[in-house]
C-alpha positions in Angstrom: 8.8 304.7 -13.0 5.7 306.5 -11.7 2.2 304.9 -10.9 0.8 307.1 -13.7 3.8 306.6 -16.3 2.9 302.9 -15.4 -0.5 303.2 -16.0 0.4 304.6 -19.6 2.9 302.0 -20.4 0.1 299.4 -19.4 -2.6 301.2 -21.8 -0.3 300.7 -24.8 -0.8 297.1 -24.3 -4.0 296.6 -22.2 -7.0 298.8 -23.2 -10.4 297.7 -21.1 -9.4 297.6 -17.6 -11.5 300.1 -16.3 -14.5 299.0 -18.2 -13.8 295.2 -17.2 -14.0 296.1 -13.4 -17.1 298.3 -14.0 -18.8 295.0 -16.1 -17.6 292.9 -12.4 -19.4 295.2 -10.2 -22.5 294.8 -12.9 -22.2 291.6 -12.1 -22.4 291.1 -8.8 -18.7 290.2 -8.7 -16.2 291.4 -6.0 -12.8 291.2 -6.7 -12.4 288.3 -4.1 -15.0 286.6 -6.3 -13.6 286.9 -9.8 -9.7 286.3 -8.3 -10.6 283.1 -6.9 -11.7 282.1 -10.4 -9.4 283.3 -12.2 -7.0 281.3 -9.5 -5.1 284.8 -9.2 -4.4 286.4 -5.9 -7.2 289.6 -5.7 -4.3 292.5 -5.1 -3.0 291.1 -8.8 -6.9 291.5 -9.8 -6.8 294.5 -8.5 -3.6 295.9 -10.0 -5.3 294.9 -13.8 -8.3 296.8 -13.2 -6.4 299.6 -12.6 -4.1 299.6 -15.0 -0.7 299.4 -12.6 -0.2 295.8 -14.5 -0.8 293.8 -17.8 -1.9 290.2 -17.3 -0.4 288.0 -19.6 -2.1 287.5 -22.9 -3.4 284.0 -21.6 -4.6 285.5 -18.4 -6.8 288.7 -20.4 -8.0 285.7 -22.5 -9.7 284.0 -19.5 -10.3 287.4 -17.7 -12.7 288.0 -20.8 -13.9 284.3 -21.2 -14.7 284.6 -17.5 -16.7 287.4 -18.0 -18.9 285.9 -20.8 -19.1 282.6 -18.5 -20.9 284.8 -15.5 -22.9 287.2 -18.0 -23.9 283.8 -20.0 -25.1 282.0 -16.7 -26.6 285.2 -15.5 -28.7 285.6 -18.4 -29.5 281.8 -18.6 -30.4 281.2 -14.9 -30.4 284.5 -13.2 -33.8 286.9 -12.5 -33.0 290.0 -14.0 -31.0 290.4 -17.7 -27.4 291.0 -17.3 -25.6 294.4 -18.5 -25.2 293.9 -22.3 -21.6 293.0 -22.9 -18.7 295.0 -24.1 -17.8 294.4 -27.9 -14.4 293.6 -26.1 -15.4 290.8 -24.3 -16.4 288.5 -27.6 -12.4 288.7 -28.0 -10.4 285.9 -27.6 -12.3 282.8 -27.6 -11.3 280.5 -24.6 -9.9 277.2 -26.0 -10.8 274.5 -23.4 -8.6 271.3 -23.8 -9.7 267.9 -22.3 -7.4 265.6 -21.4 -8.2 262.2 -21.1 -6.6 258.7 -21.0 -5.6 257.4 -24.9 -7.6 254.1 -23.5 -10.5 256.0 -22.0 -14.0 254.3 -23.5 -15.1 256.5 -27.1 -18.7 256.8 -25.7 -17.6 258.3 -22.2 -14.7 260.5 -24.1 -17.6 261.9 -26.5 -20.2 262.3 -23.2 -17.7 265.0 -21.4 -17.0 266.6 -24.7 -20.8 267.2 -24.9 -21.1 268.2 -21.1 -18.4 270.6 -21.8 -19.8 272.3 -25.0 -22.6 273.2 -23.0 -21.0 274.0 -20.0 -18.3 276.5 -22.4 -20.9 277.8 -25.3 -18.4 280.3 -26.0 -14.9 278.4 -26.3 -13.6 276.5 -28.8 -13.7 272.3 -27.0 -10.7 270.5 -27.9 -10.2 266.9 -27.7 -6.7 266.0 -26.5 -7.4 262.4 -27.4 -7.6 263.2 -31.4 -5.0 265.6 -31.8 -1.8 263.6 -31.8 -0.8 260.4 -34.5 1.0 258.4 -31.7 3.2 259.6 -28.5 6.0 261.0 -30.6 3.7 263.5 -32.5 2.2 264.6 -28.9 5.5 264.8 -27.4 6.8 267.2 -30.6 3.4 269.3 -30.7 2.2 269.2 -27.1 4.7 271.7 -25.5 3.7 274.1 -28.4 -0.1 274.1 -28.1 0.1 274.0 -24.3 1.1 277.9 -24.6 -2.2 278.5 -26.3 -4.7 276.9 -24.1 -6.5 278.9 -21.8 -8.3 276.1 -19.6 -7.3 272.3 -19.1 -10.6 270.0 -18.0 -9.4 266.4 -16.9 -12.3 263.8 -17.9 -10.5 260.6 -15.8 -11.4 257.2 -17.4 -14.5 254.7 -16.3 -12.1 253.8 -13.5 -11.5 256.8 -12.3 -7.8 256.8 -13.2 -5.6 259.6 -16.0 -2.4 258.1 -16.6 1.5 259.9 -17.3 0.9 261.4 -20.0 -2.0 263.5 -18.6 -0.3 263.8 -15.6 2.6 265.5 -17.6 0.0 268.0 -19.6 -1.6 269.1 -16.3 2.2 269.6 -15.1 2.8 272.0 -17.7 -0.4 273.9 -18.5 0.0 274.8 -14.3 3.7 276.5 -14.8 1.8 278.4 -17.7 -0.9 279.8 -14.9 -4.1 278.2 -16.7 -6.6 277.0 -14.8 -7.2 273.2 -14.3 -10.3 271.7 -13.3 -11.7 268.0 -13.6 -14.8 266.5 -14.6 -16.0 263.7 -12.1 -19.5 262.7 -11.9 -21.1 265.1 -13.9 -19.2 267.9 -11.7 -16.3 270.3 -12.6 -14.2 270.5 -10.0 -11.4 273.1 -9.4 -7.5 271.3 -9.5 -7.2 272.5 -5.6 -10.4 270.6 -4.9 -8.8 267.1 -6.0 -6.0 264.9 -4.6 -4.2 262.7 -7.5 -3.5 259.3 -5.6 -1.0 256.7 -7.9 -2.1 253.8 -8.2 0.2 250.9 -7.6 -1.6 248.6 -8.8 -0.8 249.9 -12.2 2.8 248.9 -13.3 5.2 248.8 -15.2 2.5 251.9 -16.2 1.8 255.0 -13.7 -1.8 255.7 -13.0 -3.4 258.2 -10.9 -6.6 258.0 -9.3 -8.6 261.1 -9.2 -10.0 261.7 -5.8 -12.0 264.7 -5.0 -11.6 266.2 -1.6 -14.0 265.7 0.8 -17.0 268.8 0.9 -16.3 269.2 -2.9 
């Protein structure tokens, strides 16, 4: 197939990415920039924006919640106004998913969920800790709603520690390609920034302490 009869086949599928790499440059953005937060390689960037590829409907979702992220940020903290944004880019709300230990404290669960709705104005905050009955409902839903997640944040408990079961759902989100970051100390941290250290300490349960890496 030719480069152009692949940039038609793309278009039937995938209609702004001309217009989103015009809204990076706007931004300030290079492609090395946005790639890195996307965690995509930038010649996959680059292959989007011009139409030689379709990302994956998970991937446009974040490309576009990206976006909003910088523009939000830019308009909140930069000098200047942003470009306005594209009616495309209000598609696709970003659904942010916290995962935290079933034993984590309420009152610290509740703090990151806070921290994060301001953080993520524009995406839907789920708690992982109230959408399952027991381990048998999360084992039967989880795998499902994994798919439809576009970013997992990992809130460790008061000790510092996530246990299996959050292990597992950062396990899977990362074959899925979504982006995984972890909230320690007031800080988001990206995944490749961290070191998950088990604790031994812990059995017959597994426990993992969150470390960040050191200059992060």
């Amino acid at each position: 197939m030719s480069i152009e009869a692949r940039r038609v086949d793309a278009a039937r599928f995938f209609s702004f990415p001309a217009e989103a790499a015009q809204l990076r440059e706007s931004l300030g953005l290079s492609q090395r920039d946005l790639a890195a937060m996307l965690e995509v390689d930038p010649t996959t960037l680059s292959r989007w924006e011009r139409g030689l590829s379709v990302p994956r409907p998970g991937h446009q979702m974040r490309w576009k919640s990206t976006l909003r992220r910088v523009h939000h940020d830019q308009a909140v903290f930069g000098g200047e106004p942003p470009p306005d944004l594209p009616a495309w880019a209000h598609t696709f709300p970003e659904i942010v998913y916290v995962a935290a230990p079933l034993n984590a404290d309420r009152g610290h669960v509740d703090r990151a969920l806070a921290f994060l709705r301001l953080a993520y104005p524009d995406a839907r905050v789920v708690d992982g800790t109230s959408q399952f009955d027991d381990n048998v409902d999360w084992r039967r839903m989880w795998s499902r709603m994994a798919r439809s997640v576009n970013r997992l944040v990992v809130v460790p408990g008061e000790d510092g520690t996530i246990g299996s079961g959050v292990r597992k759902e950062i396990d899977d989100v990362r074959r899925y390609g979504i982006p995984i970051e972890y909230l320690v100390d007031g800080r988001l941290i990206p995944r490749r920034a961290v070191d998950l250290v088990k604790a031994e300490l812990f059995t017959p349960a597994t426990a993992f302490f969150v470390v960040p890496k050191e200059g992060f």
